[in-house]
MISE-717086 format. One record per residue (C-alpha): residue number from 1; residue in one letter; x, y, z. Coordinates in Angstrom, 1 decimal, m for minus. Last residue first. Layout:
% MISE-717086
<pt><resi>NUM</resi><resn>A</resn><xx>X</xx><yy>Y</yy><zz>Z</zz></pt>
...
//
This chain:
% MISE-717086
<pt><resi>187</resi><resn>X</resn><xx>m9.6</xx><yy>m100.2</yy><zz>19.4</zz></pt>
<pt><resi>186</resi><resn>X</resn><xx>m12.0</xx><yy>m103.2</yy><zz>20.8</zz></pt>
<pt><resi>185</resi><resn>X</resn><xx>m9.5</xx><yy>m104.4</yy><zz>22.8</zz></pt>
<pt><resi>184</resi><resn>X</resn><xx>m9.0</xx><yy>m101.5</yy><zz>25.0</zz></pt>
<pt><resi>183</resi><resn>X</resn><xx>m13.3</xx><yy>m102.2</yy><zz>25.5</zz></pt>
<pt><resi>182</resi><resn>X</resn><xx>m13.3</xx><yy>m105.6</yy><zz>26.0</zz></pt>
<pt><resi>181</resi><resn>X</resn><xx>m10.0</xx><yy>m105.5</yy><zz>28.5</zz></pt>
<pt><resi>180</resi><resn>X</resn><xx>m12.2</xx><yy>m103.1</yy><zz>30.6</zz></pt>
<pt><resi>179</resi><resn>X</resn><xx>m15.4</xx><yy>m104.8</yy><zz>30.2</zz></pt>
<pt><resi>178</resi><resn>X</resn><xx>m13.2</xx><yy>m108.5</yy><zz>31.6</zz></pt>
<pt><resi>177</resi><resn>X</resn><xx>m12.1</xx><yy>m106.1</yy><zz>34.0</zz></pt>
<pt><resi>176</resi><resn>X</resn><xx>m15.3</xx><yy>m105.5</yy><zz>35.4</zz></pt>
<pt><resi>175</resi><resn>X</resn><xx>m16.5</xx><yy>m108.5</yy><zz>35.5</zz></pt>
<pt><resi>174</resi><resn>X</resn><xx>m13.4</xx><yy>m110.0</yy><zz>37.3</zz></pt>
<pt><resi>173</resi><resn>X</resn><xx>m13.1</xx><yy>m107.0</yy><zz>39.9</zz></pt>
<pt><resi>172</resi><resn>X</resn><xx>m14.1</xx><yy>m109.2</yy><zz>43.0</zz></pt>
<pt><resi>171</resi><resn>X</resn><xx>m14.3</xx><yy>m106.9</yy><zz>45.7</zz></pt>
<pt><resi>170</resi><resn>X</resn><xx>m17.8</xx><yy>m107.0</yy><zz>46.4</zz></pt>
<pt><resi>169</resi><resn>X</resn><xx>m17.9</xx><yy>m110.9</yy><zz>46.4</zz></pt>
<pt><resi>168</resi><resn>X</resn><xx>m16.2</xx><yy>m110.9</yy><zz>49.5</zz></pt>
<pt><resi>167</resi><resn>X</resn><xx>m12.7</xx><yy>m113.5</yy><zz>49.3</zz></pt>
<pt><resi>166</resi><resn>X</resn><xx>m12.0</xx><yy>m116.3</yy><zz>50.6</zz></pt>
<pt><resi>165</resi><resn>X</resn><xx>m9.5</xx><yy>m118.7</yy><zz>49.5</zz></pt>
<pt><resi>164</resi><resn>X</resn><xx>m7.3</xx><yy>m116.7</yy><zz>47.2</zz></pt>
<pt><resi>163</resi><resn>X</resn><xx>m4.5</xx><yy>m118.8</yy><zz>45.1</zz></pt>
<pt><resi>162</resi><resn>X</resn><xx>m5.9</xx><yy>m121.2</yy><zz>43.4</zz></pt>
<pt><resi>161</resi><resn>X</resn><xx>m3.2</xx><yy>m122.5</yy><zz>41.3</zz></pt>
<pt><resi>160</resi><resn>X</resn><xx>m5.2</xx><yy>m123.1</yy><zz>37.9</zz></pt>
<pt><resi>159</resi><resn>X</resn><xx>m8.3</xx><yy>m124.7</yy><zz>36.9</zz></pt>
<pt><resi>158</resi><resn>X</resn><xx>m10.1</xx><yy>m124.7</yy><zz>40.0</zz></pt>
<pt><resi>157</resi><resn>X</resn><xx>m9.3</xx><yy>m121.3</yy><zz>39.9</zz></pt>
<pt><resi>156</resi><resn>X</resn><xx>m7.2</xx><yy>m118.4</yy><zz>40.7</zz></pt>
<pt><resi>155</resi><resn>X</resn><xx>m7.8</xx><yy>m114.9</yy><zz>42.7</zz></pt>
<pt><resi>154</resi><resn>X</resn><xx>m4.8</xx><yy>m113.0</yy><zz>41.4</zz></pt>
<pt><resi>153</resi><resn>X</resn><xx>m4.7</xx><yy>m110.3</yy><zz>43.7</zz></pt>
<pt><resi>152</resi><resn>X</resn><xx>m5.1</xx><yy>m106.7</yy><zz>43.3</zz></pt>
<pt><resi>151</resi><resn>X</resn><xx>m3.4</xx><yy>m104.1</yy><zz>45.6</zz></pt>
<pt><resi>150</resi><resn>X</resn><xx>m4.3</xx><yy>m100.7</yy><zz>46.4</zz></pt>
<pt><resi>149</resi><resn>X</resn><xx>m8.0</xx><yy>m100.1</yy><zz>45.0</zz></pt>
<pt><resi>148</resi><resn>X</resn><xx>m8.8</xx><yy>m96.8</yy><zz>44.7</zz></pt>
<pt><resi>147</resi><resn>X</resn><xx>m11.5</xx><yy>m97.8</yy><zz>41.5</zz></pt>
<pt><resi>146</resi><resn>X</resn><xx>m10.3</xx><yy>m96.0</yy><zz>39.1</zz></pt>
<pt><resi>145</resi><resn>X</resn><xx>m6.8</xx><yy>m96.9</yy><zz>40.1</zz></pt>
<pt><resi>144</resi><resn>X</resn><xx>m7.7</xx><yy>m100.7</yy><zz>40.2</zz></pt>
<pt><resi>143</resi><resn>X</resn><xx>m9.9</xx><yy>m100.6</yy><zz>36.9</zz></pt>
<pt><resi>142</resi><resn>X</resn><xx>m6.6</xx><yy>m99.2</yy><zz>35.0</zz></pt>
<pt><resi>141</resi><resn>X</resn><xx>m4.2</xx><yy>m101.9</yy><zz>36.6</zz></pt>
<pt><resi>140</resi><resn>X</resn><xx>m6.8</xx><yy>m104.8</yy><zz>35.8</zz></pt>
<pt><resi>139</resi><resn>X</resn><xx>m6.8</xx><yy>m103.6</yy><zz>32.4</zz></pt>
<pt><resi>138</resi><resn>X</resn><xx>m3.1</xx><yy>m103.8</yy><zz>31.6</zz></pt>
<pt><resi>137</resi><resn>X</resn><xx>m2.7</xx><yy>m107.1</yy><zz>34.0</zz></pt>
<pt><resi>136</resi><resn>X</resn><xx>m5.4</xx><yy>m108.2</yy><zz>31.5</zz></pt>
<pt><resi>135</resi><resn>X</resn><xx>m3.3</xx><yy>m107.1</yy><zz>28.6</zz></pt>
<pt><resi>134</resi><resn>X</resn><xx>m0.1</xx><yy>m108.2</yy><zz>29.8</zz></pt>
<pt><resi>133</resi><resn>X</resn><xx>m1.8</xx><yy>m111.9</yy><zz>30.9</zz></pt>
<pt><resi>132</resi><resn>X</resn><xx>m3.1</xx><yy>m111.9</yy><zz>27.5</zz></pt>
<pt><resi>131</resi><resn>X</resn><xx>0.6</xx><yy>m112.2</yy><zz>25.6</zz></pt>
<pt><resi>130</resi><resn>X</resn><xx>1.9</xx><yy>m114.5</yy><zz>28.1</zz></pt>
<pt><resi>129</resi><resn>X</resn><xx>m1.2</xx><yy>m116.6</yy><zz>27.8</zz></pt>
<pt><resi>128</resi><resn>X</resn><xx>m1.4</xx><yy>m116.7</yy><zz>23.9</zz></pt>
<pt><resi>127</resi><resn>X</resn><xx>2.3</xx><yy>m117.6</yy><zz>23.8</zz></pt>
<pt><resi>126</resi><resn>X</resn><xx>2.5</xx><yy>m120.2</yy><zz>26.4</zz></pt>
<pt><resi>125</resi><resn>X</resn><xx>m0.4</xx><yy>m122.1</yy><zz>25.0</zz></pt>
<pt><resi>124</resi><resn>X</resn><xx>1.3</xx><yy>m121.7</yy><zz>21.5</zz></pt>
<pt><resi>123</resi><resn>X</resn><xx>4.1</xx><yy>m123.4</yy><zz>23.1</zz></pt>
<pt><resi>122</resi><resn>X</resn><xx>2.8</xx><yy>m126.0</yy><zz>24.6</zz></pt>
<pt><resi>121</resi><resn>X</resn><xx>0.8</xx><yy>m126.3</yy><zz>21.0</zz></pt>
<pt><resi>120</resi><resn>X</resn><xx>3.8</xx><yy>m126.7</yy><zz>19.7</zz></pt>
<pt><resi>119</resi><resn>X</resn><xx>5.3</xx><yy>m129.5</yy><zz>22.0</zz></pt>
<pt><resi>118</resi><resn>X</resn><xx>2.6</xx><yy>m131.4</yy><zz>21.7</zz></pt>
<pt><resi>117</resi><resn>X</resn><xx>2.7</xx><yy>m131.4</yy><zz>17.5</zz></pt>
<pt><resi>116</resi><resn>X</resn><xx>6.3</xx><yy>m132.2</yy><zz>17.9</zz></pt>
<pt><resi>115</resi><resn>X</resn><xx>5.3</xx><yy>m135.4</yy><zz>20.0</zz></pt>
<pt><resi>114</resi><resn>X</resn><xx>2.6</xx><yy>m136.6</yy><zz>18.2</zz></pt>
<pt><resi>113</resi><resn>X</resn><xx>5.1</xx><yy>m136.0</yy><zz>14.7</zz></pt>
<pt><resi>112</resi><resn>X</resn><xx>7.9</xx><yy>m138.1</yy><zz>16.1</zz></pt>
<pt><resi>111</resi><resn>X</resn><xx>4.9</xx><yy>m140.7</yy><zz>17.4</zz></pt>
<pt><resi>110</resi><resn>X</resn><xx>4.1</xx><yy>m140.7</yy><zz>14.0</zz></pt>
<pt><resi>109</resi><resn>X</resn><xx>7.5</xx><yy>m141.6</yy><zz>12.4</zz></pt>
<pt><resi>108</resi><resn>X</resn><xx>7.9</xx><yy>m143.9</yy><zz>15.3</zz></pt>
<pt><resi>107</resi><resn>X</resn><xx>5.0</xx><yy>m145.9</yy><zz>14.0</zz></pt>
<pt><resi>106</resi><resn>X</resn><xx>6.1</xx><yy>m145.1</yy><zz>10.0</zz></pt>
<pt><resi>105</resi><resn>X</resn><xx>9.4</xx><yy>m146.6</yy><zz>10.9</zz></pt>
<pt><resi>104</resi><resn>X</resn><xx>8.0</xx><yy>m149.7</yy><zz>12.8</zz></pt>
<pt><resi>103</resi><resn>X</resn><xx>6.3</xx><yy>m150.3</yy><zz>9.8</zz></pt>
<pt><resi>102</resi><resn>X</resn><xx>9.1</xx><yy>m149.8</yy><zz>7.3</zz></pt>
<pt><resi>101</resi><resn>X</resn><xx>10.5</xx><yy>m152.6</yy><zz>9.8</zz></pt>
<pt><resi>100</resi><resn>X</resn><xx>7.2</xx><yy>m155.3</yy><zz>10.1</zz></pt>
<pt><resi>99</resi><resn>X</resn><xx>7.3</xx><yy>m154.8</yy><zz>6.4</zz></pt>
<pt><resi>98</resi><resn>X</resn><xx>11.6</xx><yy>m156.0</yy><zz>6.2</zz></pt>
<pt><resi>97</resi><resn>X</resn><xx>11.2</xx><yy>m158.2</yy><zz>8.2</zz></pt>
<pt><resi>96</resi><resn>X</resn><xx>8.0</xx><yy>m160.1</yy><zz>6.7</zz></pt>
<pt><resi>95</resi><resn>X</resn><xx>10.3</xx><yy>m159.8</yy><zz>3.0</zz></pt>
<pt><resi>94</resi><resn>X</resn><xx>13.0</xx><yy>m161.9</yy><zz>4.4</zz></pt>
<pt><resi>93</resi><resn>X</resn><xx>10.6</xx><yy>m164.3</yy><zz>6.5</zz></pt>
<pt><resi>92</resi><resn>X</resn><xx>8.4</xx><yy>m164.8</yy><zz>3.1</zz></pt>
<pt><resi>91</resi><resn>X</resn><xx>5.4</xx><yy>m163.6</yy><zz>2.6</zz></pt>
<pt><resi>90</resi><resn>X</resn><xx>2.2</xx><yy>m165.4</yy><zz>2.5</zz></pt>
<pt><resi>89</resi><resn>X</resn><xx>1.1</xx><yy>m166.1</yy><zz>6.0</zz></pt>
<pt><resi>88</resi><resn>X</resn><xx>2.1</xx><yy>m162.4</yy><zz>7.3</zz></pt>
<pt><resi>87</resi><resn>X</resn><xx>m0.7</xx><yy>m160.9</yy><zz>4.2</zz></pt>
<pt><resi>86</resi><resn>X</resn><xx>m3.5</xx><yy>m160.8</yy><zz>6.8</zz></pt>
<pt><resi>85</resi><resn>X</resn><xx>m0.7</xx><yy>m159.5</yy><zz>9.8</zz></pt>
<pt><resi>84</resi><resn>X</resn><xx>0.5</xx><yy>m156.4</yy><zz>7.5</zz></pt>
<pt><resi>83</resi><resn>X</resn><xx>m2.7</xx><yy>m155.6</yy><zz>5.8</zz></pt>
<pt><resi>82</resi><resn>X</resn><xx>m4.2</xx><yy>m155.2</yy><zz>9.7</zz></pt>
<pt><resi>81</resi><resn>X</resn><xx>m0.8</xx><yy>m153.1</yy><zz>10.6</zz></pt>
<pt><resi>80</resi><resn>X</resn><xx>m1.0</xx><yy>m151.1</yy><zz>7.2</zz></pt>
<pt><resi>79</resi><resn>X</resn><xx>m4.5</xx><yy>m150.8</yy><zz>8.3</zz></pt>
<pt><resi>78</resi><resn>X</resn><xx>m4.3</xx><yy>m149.0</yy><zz>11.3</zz></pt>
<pt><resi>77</resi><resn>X</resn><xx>m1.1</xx><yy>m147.3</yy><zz>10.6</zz></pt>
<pt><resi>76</resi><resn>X</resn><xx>m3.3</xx><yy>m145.3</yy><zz>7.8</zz></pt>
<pt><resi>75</resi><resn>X</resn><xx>m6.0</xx><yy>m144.1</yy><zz>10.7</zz></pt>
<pt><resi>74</resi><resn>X</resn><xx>m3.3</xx><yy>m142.9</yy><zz>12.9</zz></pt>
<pt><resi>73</resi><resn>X</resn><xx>m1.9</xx><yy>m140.8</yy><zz>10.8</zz></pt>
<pt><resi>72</resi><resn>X</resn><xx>m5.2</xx><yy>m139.7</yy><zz>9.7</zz></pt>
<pt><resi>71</resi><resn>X</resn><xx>m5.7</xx><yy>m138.8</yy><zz>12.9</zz></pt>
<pt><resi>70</resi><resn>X</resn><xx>m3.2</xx><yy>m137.3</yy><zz>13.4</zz></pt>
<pt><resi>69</resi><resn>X</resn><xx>m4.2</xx><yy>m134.9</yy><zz>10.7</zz></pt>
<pt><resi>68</resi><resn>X</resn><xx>m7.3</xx><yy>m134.4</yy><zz>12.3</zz></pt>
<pt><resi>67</resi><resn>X</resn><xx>m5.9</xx><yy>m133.5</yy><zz>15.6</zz></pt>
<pt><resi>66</resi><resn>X</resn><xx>m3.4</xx><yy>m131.0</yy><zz>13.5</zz></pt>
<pt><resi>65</resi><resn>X</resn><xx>m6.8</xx><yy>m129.3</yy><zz>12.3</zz></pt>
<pt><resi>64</resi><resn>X</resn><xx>m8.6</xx><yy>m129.4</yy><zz>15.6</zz></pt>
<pt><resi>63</resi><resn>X</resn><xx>m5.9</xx><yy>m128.4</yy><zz>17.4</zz></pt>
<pt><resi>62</resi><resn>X</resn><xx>m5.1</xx><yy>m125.2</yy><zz>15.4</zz></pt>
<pt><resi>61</resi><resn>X</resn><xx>m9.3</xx><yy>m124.5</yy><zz>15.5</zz></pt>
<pt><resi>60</resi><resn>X</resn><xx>m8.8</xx><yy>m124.4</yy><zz>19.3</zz></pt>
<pt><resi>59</resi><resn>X</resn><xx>m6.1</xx><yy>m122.3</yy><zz>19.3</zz></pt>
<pt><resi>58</resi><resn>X</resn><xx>m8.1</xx><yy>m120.2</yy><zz>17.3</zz></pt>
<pt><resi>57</resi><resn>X</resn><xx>m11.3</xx><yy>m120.3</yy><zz>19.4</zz></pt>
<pt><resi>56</resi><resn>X</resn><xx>m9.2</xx><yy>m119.2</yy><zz>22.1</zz></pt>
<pt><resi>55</resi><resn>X</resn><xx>m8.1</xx><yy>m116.2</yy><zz>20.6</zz></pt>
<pt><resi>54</resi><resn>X</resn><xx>m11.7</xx><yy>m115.3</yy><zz>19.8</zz></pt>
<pt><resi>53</resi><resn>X</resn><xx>m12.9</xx><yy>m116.0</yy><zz>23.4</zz></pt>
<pt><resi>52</resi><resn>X</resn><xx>m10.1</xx><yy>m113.4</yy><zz>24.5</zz></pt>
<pt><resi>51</resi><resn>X</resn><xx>m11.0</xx><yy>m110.8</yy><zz>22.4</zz></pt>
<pt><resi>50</resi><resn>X</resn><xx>m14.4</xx><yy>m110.9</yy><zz>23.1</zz></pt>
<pt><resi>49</resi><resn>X</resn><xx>m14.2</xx><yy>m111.5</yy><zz>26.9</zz></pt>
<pt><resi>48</resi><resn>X</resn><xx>m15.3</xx><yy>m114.6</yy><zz>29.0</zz></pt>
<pt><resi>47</resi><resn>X</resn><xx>m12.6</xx><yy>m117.4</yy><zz>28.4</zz></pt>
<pt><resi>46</resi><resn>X</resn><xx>m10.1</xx><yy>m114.4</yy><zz>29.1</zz></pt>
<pt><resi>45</resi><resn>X</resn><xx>m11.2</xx><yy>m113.0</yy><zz>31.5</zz></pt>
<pt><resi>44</resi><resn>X</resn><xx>m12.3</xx><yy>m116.1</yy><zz>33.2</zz></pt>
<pt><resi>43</resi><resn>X</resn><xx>m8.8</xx><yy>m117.4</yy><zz>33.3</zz></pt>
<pt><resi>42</resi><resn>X</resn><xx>m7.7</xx><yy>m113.9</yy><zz>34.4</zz></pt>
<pt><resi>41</resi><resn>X</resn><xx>m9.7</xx><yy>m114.6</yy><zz>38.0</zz></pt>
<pt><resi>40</resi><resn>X</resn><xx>m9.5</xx><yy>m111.2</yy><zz>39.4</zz></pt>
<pt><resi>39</resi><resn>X</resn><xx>m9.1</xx><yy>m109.9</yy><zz>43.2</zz></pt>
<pt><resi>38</resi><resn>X</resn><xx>m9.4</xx><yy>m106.8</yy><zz>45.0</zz></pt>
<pt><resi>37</resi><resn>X</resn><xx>m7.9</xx><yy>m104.8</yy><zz>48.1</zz></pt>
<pt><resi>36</resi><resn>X</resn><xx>m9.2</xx><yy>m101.5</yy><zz>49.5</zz></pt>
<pt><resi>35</resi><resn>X</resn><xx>m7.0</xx><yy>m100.1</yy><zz>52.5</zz></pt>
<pt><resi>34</resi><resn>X</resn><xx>m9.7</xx><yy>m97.7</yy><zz>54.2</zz></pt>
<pt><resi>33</resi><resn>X</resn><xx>m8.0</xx><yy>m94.5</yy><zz>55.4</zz></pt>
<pt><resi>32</resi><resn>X</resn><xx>m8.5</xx><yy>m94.5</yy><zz>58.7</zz></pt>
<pt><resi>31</resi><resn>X</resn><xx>m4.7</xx><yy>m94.6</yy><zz>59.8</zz></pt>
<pt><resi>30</resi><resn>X</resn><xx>m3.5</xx><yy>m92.7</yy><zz>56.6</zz></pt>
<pt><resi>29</resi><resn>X</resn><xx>m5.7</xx><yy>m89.7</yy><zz>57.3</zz></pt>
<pt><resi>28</resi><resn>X</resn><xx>m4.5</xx><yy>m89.7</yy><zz>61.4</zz></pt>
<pt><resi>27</resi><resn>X</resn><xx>m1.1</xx><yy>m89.5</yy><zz>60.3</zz></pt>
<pt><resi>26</resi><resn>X</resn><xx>0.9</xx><yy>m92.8</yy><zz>61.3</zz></pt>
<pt><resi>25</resi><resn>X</resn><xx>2.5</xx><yy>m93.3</yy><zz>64.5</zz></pt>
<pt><resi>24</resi><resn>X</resn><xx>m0.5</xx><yy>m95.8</yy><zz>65.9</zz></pt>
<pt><resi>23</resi><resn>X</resn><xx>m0.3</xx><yy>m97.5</yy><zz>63.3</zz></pt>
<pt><resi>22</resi><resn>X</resn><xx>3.3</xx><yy>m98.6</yy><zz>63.7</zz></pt>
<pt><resi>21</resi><resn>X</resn><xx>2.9</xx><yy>m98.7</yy><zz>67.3</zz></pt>
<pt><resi>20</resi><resn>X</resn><xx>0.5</xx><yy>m101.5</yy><zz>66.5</zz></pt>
<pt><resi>19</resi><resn>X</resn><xx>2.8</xx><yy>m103.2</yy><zz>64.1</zz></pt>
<pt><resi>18</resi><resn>X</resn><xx>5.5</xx><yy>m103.3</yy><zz>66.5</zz></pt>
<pt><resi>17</resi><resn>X</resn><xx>3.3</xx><yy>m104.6</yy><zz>69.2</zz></pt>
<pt><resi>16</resi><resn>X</resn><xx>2.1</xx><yy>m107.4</yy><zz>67.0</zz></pt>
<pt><resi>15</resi><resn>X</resn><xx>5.9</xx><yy>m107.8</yy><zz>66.5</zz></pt>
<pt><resi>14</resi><resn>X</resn><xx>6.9</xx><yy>m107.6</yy><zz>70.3</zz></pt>
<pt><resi>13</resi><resn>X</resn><xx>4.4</xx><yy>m110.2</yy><zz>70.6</zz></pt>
<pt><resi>12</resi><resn>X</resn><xx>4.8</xx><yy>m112.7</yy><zz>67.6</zz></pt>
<pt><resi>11</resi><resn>X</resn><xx>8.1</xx><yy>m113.6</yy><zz>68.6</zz></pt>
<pt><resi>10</resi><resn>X</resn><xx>7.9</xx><yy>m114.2</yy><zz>72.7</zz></pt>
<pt><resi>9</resi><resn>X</resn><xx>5.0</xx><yy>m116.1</yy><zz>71.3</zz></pt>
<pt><resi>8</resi><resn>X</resn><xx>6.5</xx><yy>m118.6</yy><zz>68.8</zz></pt>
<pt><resi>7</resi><resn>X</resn><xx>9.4</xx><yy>m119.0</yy><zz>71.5</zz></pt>
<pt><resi>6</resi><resn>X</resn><xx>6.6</xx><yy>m120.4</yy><zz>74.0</zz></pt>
<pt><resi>5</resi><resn>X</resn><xx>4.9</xx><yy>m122.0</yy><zz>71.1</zz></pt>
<pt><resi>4</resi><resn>X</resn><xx>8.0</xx><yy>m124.0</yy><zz>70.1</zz></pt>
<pt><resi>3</resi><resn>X</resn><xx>8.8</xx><yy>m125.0</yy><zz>73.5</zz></pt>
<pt><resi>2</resi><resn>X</resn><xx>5.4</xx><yy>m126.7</yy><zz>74.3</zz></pt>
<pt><resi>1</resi><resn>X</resn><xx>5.9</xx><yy>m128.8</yy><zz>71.1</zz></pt>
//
């Protein structure tokens, strides 16, 4: 362990002193100008903005309607299977077989259709977000330059990878992009 920090350190010094030199060569306006860095949490802009809640609402709508239609699904398997074991007594083995299989068909059937339905809304998902994550980067770029800001991070949530730790609540630029993206939107 004692090694590593010895070869740690005969790294980190001649680049710290790199860096400083570095500084210390640039023009005097570049040196004190301040270096202004921001973050935005997209996932609040768009759960929080107009355009953004309304999109949301419609994937939401979307799995409320194919939710119901599982549902249904579901419902109907239900009591094909309770029909199936209170008439089990009175069939014979032949014609038991050959329920318990066009049940078994209707069960995979519907897990065919759970599974499809998953892989849709994945993909709706992906769709909305790609398509919003070009308009917020859109509106986080325009409140950045108006602001002199030189580099804007993707702050993350709990939800998400959270990718800032700390930051100062002055440079968080959420609110305002989230009027920014309200008010391109709005067009």
């Amino acid at each position: 362990m004692h090694t590593k920090g010895i070869l740690l350190g005969r790294i980190a010094l001649p680049l710290v002193a790199a860096g400083i030199m570095l500084l210390a060569s640039l023009p005097a306006a570049q040196a004190t100008e301040a270096f202004k860095m921001g973050v935005v949490d997209p996932q609040a802009v768009l759960e929080k903005s107009k355009a953004g809640k309304k999109a949301l609402d419609g994937l939401k709508e979307y799995v409320s309607t194919r939710q119901k239609l599982l549902s249904g699904d579901e419902e109907d398997l239900r009591n094909t299977e309770k029909t199936l074991k209170e008439q089990a007594a009175k069939l014979s083995d032949t014609e038991k077989k050959e329920k318990e299989t066009q049940f078994r068909t209707k069960v995979q059937e519907f897990q065919k259709r759970a599974q499809e339905f998953n892989q849709e809304l994945q993909g709706k998902q992906k769709e909305l977000v790609d398509e919003y994550m070009k308009k917020i980067s859109s509106a986080t770029k325009s409140v950045a330059e108006k602001g002199g800001f030189a580099l804007v991070v993707d702050k993350g949530s709990e939800q998400t990878v959270k990718i800032v730790i700390y930051n100062k609540d002055a440079v968080d630029l959420t609110d305002q992009v989230i009027k920014e993206f309200d008010r391109v939107s709005s067009k």
